[in-house]
C-alpha positions as CSV (number, residue, x, y, z in Angstrom):
1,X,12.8,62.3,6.9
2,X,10.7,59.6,5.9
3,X,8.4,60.8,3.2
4,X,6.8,57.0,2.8
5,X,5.6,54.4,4.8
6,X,8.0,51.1,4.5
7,X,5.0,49.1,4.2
8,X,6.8,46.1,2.8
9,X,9.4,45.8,6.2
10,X,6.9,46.6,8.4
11,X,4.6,43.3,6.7
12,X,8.0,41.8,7.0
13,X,8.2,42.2,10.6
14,X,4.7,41.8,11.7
15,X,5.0,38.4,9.7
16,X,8.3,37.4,12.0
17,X,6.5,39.0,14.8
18,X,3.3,36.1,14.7
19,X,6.3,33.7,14.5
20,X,7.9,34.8,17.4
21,X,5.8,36.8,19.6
22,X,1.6,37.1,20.0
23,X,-0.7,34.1,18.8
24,X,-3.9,35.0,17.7
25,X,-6.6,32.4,18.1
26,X,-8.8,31.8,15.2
27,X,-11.9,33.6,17.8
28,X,-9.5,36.6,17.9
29,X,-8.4,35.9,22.0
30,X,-4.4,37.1,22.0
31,X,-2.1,34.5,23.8
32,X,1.3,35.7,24.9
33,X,4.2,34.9,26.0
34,X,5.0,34.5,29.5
35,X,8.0,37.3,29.4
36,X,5.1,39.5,27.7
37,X,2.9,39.1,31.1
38,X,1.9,43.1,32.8
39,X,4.7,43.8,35.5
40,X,3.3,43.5,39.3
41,X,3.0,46.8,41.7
42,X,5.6,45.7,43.4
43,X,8.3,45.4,40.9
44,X,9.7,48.9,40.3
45,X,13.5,48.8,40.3
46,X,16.1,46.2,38.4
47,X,17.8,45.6,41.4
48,X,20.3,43.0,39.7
49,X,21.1,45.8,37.7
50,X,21.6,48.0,41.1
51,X,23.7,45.2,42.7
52,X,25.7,44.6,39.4
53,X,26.4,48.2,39.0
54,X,28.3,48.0,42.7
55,X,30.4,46.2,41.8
56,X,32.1,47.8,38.5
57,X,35.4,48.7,39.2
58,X,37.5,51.3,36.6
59,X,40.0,48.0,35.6
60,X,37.1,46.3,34.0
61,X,35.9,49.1,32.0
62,X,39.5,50.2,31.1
63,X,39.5,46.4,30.1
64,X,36.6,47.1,27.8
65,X,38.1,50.2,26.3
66,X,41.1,48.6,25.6
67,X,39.4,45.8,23.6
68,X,37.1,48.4,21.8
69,X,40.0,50.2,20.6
70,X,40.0,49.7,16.3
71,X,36.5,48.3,16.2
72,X,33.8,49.2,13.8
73,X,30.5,49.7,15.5
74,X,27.6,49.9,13.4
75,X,24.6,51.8,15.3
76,X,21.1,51.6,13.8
77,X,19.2,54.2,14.5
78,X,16.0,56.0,13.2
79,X,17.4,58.5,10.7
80,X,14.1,60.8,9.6
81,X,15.6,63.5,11.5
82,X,18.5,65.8,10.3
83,X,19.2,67.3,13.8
84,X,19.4,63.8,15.5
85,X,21.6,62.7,12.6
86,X,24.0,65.5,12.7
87,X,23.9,64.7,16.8
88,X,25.1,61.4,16.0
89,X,27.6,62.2,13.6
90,X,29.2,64.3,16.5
91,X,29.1,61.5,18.5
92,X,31.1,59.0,16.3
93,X,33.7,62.1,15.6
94,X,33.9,62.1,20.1
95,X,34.3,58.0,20.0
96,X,36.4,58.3,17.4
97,X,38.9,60.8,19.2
98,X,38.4,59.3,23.0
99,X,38.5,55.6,22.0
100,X,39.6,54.9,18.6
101,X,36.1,53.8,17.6
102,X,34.8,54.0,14.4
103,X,31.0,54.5,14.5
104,X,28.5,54.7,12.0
105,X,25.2,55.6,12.0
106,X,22.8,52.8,9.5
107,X,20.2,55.2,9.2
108,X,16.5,53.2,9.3
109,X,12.9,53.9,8.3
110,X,11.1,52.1,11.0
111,X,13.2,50.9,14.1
112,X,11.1,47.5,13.3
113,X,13.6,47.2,10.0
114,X,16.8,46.2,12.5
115,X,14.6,44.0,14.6
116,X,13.7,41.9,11.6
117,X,17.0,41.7,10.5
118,X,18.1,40.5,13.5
119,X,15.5,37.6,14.0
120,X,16.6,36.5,10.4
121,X,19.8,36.6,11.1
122,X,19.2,34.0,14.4
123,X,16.6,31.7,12.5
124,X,19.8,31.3,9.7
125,X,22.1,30.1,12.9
126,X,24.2,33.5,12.6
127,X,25.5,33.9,16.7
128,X,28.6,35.8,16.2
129,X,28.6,37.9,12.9
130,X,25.6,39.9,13.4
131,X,25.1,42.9,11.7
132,X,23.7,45.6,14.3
133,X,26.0,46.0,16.8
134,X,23.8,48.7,18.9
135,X,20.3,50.0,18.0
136,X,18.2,53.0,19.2
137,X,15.0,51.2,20.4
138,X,12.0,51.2,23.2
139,X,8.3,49.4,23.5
140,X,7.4,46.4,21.1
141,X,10.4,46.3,19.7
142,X,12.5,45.4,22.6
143,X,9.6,43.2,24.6
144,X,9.9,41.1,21.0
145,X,13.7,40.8,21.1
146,X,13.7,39.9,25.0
147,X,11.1,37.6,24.4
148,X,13.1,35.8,22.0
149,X,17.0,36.2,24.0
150,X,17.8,38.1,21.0
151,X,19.5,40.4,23.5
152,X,23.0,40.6,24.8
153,X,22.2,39.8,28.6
154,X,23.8,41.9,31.8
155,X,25.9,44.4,30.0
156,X,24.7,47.3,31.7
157,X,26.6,47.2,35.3
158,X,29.8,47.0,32.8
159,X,29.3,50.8,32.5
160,X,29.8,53.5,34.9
161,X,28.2,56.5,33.6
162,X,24.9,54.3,34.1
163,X,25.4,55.0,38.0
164,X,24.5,58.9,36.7
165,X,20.9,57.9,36.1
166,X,20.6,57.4,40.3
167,X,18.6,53.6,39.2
168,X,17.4,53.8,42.8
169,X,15.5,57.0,43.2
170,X,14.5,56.8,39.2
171,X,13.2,53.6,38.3
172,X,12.2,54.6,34.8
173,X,15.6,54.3,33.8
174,X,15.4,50.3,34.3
175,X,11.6,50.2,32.7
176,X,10.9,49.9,29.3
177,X,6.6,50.4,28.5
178,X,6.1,48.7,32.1
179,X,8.4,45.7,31.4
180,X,12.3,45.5,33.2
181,X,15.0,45.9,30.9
182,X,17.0,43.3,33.3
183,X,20.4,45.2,32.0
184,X,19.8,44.7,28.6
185,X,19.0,48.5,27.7
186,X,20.7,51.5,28.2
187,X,18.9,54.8,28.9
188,X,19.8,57.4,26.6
189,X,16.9,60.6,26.5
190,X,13.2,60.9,27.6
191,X,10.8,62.2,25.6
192,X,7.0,63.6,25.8
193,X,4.2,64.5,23.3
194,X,4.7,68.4,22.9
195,X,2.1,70.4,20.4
196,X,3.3,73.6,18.5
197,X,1.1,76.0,16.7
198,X,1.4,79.2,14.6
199,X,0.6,82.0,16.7
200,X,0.1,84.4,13.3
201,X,-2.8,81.8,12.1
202,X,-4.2,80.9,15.7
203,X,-4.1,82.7,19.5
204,X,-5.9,80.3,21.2
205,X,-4.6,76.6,20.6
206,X,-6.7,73.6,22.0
207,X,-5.3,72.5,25.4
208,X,-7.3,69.4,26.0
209,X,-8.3,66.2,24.2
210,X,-12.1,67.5,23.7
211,X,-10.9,71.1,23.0
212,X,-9.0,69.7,19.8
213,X,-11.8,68.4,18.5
214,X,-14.1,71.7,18.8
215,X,-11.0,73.7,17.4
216,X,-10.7,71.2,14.1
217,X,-14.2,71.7,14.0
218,X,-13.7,75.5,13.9
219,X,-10.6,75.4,11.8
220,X,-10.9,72.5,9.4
221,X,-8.1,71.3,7.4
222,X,-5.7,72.8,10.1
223,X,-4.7,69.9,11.8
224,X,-3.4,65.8,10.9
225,X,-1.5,63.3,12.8
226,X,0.8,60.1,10.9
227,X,-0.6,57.2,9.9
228,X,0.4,54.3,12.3
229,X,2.8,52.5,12.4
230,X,5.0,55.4,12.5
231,X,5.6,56.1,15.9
232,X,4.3,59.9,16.0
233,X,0.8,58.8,15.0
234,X,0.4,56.1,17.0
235,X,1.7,58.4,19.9
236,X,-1.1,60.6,19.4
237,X,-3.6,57.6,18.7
238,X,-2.3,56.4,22.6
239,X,-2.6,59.8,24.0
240,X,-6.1,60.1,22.7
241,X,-6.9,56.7,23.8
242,X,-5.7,57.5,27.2
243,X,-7.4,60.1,28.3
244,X,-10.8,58.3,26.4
245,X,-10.5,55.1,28.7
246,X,-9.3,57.8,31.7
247,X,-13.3,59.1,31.6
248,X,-14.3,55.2,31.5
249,X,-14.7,52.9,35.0
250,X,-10.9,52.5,36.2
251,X,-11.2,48.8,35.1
252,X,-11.1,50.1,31.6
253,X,-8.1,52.3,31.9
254,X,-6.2,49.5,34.1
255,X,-6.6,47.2,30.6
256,X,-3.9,49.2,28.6
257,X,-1.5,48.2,30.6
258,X,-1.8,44.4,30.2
259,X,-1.8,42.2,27.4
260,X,-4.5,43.2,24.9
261,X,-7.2,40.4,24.6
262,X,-10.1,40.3,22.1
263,X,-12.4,41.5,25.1
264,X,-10.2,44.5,26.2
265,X,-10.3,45.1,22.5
266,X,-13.6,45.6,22.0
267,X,-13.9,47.5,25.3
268,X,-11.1,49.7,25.5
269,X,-10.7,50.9,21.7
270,X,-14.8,51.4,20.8
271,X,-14.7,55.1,22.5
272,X,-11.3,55.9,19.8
273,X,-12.9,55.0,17.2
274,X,-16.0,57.0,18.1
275,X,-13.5,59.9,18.9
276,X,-12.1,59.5,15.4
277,X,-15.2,59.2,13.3
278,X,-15.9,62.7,14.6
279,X,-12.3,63.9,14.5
280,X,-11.7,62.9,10.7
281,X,-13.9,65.3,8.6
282,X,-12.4,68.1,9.9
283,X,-8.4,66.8,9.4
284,X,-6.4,68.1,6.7
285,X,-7.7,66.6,3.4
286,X,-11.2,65.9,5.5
287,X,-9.1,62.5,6.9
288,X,-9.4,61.2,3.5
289,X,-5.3,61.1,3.4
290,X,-2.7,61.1,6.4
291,X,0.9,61.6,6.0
292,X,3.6,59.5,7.0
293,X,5.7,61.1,9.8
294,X,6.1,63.9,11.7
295,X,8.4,65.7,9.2
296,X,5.7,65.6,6.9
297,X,3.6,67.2,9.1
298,X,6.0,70.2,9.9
299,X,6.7,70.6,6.7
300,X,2.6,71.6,6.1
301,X,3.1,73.8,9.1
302,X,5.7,75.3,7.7
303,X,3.7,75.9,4.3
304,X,0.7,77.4,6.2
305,X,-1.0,74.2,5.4
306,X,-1.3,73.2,8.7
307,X,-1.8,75.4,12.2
308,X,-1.7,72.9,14.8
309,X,1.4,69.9,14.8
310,X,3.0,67.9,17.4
311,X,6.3,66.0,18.3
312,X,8.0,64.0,20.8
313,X,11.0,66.1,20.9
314,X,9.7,69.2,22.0
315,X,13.5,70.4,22.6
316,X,13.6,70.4,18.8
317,X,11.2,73.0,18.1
318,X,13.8,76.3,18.2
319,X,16.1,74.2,16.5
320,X,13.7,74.0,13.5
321,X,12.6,77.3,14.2
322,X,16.4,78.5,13.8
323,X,16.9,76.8,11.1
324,X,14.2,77.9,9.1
325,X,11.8,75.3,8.8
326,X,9.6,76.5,11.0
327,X,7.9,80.1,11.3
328,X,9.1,82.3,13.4
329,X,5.9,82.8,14.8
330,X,6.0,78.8,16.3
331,X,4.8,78.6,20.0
332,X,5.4,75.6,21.9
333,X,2.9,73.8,24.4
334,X,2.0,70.4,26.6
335,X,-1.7,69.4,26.7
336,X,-3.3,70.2,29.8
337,X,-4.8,66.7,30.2
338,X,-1.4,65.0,30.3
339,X,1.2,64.0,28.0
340,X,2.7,60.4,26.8
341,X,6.3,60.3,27.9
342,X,8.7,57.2,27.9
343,X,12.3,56.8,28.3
344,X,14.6,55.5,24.8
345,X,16.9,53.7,24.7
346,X,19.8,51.7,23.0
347,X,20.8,47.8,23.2
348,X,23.1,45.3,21.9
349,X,21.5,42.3,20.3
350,X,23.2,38.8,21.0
351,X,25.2,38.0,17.6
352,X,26.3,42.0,17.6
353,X,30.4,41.5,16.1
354,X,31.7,44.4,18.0
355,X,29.9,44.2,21.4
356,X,33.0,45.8,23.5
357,X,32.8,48.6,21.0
358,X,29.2,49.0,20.9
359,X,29.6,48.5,25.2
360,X,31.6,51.8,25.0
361,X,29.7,53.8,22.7
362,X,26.6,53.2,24.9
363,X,28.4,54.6,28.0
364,X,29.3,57.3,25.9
365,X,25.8,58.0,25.1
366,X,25.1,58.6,29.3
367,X,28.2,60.6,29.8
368,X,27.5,64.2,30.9
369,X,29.1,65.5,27.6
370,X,26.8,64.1,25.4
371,X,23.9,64.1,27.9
372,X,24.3,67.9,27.8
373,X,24.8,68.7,24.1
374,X,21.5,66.3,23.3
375,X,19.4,68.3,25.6
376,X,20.2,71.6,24.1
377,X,18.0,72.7,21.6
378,X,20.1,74.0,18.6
379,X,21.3,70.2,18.7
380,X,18.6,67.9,19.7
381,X,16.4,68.8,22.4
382,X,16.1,65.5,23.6
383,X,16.1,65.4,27.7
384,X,18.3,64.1,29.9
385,X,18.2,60.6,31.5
386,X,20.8,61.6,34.5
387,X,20.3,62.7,37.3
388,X,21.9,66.2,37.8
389,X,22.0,65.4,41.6
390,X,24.9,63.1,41.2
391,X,27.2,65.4,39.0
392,X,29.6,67.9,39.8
393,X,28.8,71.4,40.2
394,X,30.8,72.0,36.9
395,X,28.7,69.2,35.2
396,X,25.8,70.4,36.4
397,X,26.8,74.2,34.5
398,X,26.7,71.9,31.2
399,X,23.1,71.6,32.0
400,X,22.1,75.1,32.6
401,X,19.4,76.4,29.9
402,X,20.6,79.1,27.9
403,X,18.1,82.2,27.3
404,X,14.4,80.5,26.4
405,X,13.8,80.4,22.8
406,X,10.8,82.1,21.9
407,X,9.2,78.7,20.6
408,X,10.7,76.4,23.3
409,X,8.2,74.6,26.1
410,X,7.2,77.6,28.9
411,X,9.0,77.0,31.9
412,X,5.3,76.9,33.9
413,X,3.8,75.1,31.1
414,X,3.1,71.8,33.7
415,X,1.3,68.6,32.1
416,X,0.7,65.3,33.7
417,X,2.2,62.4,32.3
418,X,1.1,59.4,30.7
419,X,3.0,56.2,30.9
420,X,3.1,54.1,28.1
421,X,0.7,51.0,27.2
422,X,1.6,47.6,27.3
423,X,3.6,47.8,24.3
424,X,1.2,44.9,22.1
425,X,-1.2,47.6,21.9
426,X,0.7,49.0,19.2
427,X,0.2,46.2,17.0
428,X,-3.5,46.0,18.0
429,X,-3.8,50.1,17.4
430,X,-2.3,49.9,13.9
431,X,-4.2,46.8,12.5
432,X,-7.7,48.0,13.8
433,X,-6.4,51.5,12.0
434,X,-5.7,50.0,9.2
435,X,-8.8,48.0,9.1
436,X,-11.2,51.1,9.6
437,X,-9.4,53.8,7.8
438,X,-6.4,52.8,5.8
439,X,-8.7,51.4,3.0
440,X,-10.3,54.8,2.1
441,X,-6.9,56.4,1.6
């Protein structure tokens, strides 16, 4: 897991990101790109992506097999996880045995770390011997790679399994944080804030964003969230600010999902800061210190340090649970007041060297095989992105939830969700963070 904040590649990338992506005037007004522009109402479908996908016949991807067969594909992907590692180790052993594909898993600190890489790698002239041939990625990172056709273009209609995902009744699957991923994205899982607590230390966890803010004050010490960027506390930063701007005028909550400007700034983000200065006396280490990731923070649950934790993998709570690090006395829940969910997802930048390969692990990914072994708990958790509607009954057994783990999400336990910000909020979060608490750490 990651135990430290990469500081210096996420300067690294922020640096390449004023390059590439958001200018920032010298009165603080953010100009963006046109590509970075909020999607209108009426655009909620990739239709070329629809249209493409009609037309894939089995000869063209039995073309693509064929010239996958022997490559190397080198997949970056966030590696602070050992259940998601192992999960991807079982995957390269599958595309190994079905296709002859050797895959392996470049484990990275901050998804950001491959995005740099491959912006370098474009402002040296390198078009064809890229080093990531597929990466895990959602949100800022692949708005600042589309923005900058670092992106292998139209590659998604190439697969078949993609037709699973039913595009046309579930348009998340073609939407990445409100923008469309015009066939430049696979979807591989779906994935929502989910809180745990220990039910020997606590009966009665908060279910709301106010409630967690009485309960820290009645259980100091008890509680934390990451430090942005990493992606688990700026989740929780987002879901807070959420429901904040959700008790403002609409106007306010309509802002988070456009372009930030130095007047939505001001607007939208004064109430989480207000939230906060209330919130941190009462954190673990009275705010004075935050962790860096969400192992971290199990791991203090674990200790009794901590009652109250969260993740955005709730399917991964019996799994930790089985395996020991995690009470046995771990109960699972959704806030009552809605949770952030998103879709993931994994692309191909343009200068990837083994893009047939990398073509073929991605369909992989989608196929009910490895749909169905991510979502179950003792090996990832993470949901799936098909729809079950459009498998066979005896694909749709490979789906079927074994017996409920005593820790695992209730069944009843409903929450509404939250869509994502426009993902430049996340860059906007973590610097105003930074500013107000980072320097008392």
């Amino acid at each position: 897991m990651r135990v430290m904040e990469n500081k210096p590649s996420y300067l690294m990338f922020m640096w390449i990101l004023l390059l590439f992506c958001p200018l920032i005037s010298a009165q603080g007004s953010l100009k963006t790109l046109k590509t970075l522009e909020p999607v209108k109402a009426p655009l909620l479908i990739d239709t070329q992506v629809i249209d493409t996908q009609a037309s894939v016949t089995q000869t063209q991807f039995t073309q693509l097999v064929q010239q996958a067969r022997g490559q190397s594909v080198y997949f970056y992907a966030w590696g602070g996880d050992p259940q998601v590692n192992r999960y991807l180790q079982w995957v390269a052993q599958r595309v190994n045995t079905l296709y002859a594909i050797n895959m392996q898993h470049v484990k990275l600190a901050q998804t950001s770390d491959a995005v740099s890489r491959v912006l370098a790698e474009a402002s040296a002239g390198n078009t064809t011997a890229g080093q990531v041939d597929l990466l895990w990625i959602n949100g800022l990172n692949f708005a600042t790679m589309a923005q900058n056709n670092l992106l292998e273009a139209q590659w998604l209609g190439l697969l078949p399994n993609f037709a699973l995902t039913n595009p046309a009744q579930n348009p998340a699957v073609t939407m990445d944080f409100g923008m469309p991923t015009n066939g430049m994205e696979a979807p591989w899982g779906k994935a929502a804030l989910t809180f745990y607590y220990d039910s020997a230390h606590t009966s009665s966890p908060p279910k709301t964003l106010p409630a967690l803010l009485r309960w820290s004050k009645l259980n100091p010490g008890r509680f934390t969230y990451a430090k942005p960027p990493d992606f688990l506390g700026l989740s929780f930063l987002k879901y807070a600010l959420i429901i904040l701007s959700q008790q403002q005028e609409p106007a306010i909550l309509a802002q988070l999902y456009k372009p930030p400007t130095a007047q939505s700034q001001a607007l939208v983000l004064a109430p989480l800061w207000q939230f906060l200065d209330q919130l941190h006396p009462y954190l673990w280490r009275k705010g004075q210190y935050f962790v860096s990731n969400g192992a971290s923070i199990r791991r203090l649950v674990d200790d009794s340090e901590l009652t109250l934790g969260f993740t955005f993998s709730g399917g991964d709570i019996p799994g930790a649970v089985e395996r020991f690090e995690l009470p046995l006395s771990i109960k699972s829940y959704a806030m009552k007041d809605g949770s952030l969910s998103n879709v993931h997802f994994v692309t191909i930048p343009f200068n990837a060297q083994h893009k047939a390969a990398a073509k073929v692990v991605a369909n992989f990914l989608m196929s009910p095989e490895a749909q169905a072994k991510k979502q179950q708990p003792s090996n990832w958790g993470d949901r799936t992105v098909l729809d079950l509607s459009m498998l066979s009954p005896e694909q749709q057994l490979m789906f079927r939830p074994s017996k409920r783990h005593p820790s695992a999400l209730p069944a009843n336990n409903s929450s509404p969700s939250l869509s994502e910000p426009h993902p430049l909020w996340n860059a906007v979060i973590t610097t105003q963070w930074e500013k107000r608490y980072g320097a008392k750490q």
